[in-house]
Backbone bond lengths (Angstrom), bond angles and torsions (degrees), N, CA, C in turn:
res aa  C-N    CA-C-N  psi(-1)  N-CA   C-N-CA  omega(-1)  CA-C   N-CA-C  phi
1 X - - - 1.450 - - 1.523 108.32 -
2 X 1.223 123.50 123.30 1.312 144.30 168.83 1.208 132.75 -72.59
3 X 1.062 134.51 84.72 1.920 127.50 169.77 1.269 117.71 -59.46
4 X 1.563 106.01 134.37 1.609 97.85 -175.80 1.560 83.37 -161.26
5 X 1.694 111.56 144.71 0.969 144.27 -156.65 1.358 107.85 -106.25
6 X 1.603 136.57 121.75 1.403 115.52 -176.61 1.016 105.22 -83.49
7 X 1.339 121.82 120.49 0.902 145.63 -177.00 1.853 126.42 -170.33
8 X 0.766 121.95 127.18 1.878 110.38 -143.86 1.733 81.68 -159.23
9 X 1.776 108.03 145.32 0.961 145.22 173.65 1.758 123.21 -79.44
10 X 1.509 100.91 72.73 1.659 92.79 -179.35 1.500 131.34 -40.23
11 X 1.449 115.83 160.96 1.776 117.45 -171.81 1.795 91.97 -56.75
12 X 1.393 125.66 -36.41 1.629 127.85 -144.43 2.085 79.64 -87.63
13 X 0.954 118.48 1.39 1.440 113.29 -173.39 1.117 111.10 74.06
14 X 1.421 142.61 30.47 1.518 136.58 -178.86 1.755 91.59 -105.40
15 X 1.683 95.16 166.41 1.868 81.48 175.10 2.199 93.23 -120.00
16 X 1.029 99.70 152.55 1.318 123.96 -173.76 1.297 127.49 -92.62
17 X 1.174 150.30 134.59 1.480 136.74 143.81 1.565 121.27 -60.05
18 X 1.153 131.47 122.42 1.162 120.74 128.23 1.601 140.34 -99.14
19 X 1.261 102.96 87.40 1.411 114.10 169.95 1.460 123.53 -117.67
20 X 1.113 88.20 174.35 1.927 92.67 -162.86 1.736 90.28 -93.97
21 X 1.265 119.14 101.73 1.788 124.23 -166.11 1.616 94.45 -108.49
22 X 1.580 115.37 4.90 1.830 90.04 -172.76 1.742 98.96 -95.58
23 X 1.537 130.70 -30.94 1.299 86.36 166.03 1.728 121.47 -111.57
24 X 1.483 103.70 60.21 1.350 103.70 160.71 1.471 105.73 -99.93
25 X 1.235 121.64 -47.66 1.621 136.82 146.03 1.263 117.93 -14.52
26 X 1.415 126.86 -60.78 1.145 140.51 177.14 1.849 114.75 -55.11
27 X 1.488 91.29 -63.13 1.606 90.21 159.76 1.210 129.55 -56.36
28 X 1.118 133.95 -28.74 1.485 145.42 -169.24 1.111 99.33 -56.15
29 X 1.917 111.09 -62.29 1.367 136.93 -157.39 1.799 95.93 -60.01
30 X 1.657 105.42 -45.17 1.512 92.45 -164.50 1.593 100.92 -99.46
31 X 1.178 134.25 21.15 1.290 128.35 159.00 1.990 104.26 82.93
32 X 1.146 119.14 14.08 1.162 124.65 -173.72 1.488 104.41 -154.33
33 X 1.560 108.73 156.98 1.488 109.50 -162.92 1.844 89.17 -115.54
34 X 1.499 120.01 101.50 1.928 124.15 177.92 1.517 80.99 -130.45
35 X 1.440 101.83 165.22 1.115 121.10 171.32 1.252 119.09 170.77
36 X 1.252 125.04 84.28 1.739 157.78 -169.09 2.259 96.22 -54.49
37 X 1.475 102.98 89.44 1.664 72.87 173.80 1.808 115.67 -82.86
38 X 1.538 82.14 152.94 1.681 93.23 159.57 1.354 115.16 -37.26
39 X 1.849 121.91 145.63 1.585 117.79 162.38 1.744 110.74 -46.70
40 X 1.149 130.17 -71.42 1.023 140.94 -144.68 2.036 93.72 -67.16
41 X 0.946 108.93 -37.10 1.740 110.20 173.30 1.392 100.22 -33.91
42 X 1.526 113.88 121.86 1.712 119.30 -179.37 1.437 101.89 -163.87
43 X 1.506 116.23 109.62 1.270 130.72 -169.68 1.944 99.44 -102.67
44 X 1.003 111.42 104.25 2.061 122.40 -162.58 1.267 99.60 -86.84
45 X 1.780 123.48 3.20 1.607 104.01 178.63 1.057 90.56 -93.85
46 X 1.922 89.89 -175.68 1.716 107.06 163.97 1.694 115.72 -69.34
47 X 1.215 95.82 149.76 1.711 101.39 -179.52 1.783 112.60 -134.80
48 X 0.984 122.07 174.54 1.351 120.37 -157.72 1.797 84.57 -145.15
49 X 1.369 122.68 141.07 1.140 125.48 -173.12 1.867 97.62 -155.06
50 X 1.262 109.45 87.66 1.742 122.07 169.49 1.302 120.73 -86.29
51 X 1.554 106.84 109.66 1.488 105.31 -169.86 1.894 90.85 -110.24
52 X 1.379 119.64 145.73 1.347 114.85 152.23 1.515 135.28 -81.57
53 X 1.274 124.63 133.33 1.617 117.83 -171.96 1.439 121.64 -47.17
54 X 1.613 106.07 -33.16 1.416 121.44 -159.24 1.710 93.78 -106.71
55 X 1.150 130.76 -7.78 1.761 127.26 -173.51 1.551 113.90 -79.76
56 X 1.275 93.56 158.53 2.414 94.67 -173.47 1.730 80.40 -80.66
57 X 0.807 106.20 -36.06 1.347 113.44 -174.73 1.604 128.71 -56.45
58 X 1.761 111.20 46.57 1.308 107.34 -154.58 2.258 107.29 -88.27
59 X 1.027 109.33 115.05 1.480 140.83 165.89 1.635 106.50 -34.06
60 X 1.819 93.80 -55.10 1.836 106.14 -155.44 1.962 81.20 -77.61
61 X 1.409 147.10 -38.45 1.438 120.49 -172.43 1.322 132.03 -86.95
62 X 1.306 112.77 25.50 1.422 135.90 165.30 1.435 102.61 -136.02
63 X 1.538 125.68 66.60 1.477 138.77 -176.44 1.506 121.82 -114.46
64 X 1.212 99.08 -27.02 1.206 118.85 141.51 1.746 144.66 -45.55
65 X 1.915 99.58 -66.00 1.506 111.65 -172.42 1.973 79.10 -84.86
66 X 1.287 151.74 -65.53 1.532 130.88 177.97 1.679 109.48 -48.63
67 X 1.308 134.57 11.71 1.492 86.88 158.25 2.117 96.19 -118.74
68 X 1.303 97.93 3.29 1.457 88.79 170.82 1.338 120.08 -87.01
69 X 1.116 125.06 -4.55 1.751 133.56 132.26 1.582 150.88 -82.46
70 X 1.618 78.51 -9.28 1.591 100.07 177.41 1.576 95.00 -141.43
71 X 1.221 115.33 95.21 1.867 121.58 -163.82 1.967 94.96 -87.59
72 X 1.209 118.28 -6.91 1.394 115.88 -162.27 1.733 108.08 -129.66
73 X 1.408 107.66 16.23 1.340 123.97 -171.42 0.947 103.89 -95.83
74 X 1.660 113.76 140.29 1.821 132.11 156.54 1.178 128.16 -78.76
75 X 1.269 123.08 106.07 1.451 107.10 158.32 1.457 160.61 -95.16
76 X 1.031 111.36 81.93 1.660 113.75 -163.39 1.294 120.83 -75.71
77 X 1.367 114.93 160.84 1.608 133.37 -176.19 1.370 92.93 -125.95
78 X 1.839 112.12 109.68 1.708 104.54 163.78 1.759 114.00 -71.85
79 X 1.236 122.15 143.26 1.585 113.33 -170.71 1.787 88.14 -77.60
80 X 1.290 83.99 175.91 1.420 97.80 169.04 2.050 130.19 44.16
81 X 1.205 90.83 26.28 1.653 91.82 -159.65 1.855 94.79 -106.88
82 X 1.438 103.17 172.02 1.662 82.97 168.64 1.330 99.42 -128.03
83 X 1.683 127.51 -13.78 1.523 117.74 -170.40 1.740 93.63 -165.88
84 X 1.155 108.27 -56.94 1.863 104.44 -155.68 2.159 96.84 -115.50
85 X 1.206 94.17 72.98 1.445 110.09 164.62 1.550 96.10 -24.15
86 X 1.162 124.26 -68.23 1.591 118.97 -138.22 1.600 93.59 -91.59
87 X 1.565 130.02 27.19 1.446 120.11 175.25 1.608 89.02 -127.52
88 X 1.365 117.57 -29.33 1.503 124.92 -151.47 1.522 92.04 -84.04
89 X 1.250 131.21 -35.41 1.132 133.13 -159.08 1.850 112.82 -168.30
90 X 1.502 88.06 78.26 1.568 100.16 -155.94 1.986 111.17 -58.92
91 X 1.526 89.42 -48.32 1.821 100.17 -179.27 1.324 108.64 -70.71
92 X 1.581 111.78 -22.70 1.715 96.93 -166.85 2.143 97.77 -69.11
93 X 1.509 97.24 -37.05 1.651 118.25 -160.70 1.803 83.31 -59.95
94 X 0.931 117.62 -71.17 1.295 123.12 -172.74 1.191 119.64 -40.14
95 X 1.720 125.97 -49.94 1.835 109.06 166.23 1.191 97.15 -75.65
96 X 1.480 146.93 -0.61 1.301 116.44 169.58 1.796 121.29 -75.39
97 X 1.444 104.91 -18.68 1.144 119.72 166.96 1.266 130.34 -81.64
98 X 1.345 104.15 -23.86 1.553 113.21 174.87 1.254 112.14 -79.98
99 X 1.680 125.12 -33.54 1.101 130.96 159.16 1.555 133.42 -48.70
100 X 1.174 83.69 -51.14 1.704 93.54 176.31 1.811 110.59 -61.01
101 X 1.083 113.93 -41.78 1.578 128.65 -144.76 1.837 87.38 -89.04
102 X 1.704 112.70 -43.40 1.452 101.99 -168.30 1.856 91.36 108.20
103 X 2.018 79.19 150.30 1.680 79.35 172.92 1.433 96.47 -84.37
């Protein structure tokens, strides 16, 4: 599996973004980061989805509407965490990433 960054080399030789900037924009404008996808929006890789046990911010109760856009996505609950997995428990976050990603 390959990581690759959109990002692509125009004919004029400049290099480009391709990212999806309309609803980061959108959030900007309203001071909050929502963003309702379209049905047809369907991302076919693997995905990694880290929710914390202890965060408002729970991942696992919208597990449902993320895997009907992400049909090949994981979802985990770190135990014991309250918000920032990868400070709270740096090595555990890390083979979880190494795991996921492949040696």
């Amino acid at each position: 599996m390959a990581f690759t960054l959109p990002v692509y080399k125009d004919k004029d030789g400049t290099f480009k973004w391709d990212g999806h900037l309309k609803p980061i924009l959108r959030s900007l404008e309203a001071e909050k980061f929502e963003y309702e996808l379209e049905e047809k929006e369907v991302y076919l890789g693997e995905t990694l989805f880290i929710s914390a046990e202890y965060s408002k911010l729970q991942v696992i109760n919208e597990k449902e509407l993320r895997l009907k856009h992400f049909p090949n996505a994981e979802v985990f609950t770190a135990k014991g965490v309250f918000h920032c997995y990868h400070t709270e428990k740096t090595f555990e976050f890390e083979e979880k990433i190494i795991d996921f990603i492949g040696d």
